[in-house]
N, C-alpha and C positions, 0 to 999 in steps of 0.2 A: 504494500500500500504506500510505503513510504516514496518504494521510486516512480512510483506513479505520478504523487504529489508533486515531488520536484520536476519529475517531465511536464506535467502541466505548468505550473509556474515558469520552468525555460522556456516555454513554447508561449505563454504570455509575452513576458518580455521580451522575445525573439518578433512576436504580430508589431506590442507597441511600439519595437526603432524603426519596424519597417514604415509603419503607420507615420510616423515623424517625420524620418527621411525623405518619403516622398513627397510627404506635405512642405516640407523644407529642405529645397534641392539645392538651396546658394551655399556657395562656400563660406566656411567661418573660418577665423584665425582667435587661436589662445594667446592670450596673453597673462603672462604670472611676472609682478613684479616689473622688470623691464625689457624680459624678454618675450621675443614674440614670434609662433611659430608660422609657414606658411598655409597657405589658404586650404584647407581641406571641405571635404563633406561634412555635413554635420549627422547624420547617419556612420561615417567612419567615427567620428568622434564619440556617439554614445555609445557603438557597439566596444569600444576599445573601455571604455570606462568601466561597464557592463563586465565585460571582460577581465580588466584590473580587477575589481571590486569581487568578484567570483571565486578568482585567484587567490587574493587576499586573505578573507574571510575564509579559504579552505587551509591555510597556513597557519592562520593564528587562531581557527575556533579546535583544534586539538589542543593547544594553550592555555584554552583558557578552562576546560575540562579538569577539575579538581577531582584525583585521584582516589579510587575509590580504598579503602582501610582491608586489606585483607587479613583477615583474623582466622589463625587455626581453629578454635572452638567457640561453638554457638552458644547461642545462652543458655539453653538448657546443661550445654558440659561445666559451666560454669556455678551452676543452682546447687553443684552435686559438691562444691569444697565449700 
């Protein structure tokens, strides 16, 4: 069920860049700071972000997973001292 979910969800957001891109076909330029990059799609642009941000969070959500305590005995072996 779960890889379901997530196909649905990429398949979302894979409809809404296309949906954007062709509604906005002019080229955009980034600029951060003072630098500035040349003129791309803006479709190329949210799919790469898309893409980063994917990336990203598949790197750092194993991180942030707090390890689960492995204990030799349960509590009932415990009840018994």
């Amino acid at each position: 069920m779960a890889n379901f979910l997530t196909s649905v969800i990429v398949a979302g957001w894979v409809c809404a860049i296309a949906l954007i891109s062709v509604q906005n076909a002019r080229p955009v330029t980034i600029q951060f700071l003072f630098l500035q990059s040349v003129e791309i799609p803006l479709g190329l642009v949210l799919a790469s972000c898309v893409a980063l941000g994917m990336v990203g969070v598949a790197i750092v959500l194993p991180l942030w997973r707090s390890p689960v305590p492995s204990s030799r005995y349960s509590r009932d072996d415990l009840d018994d001292f």
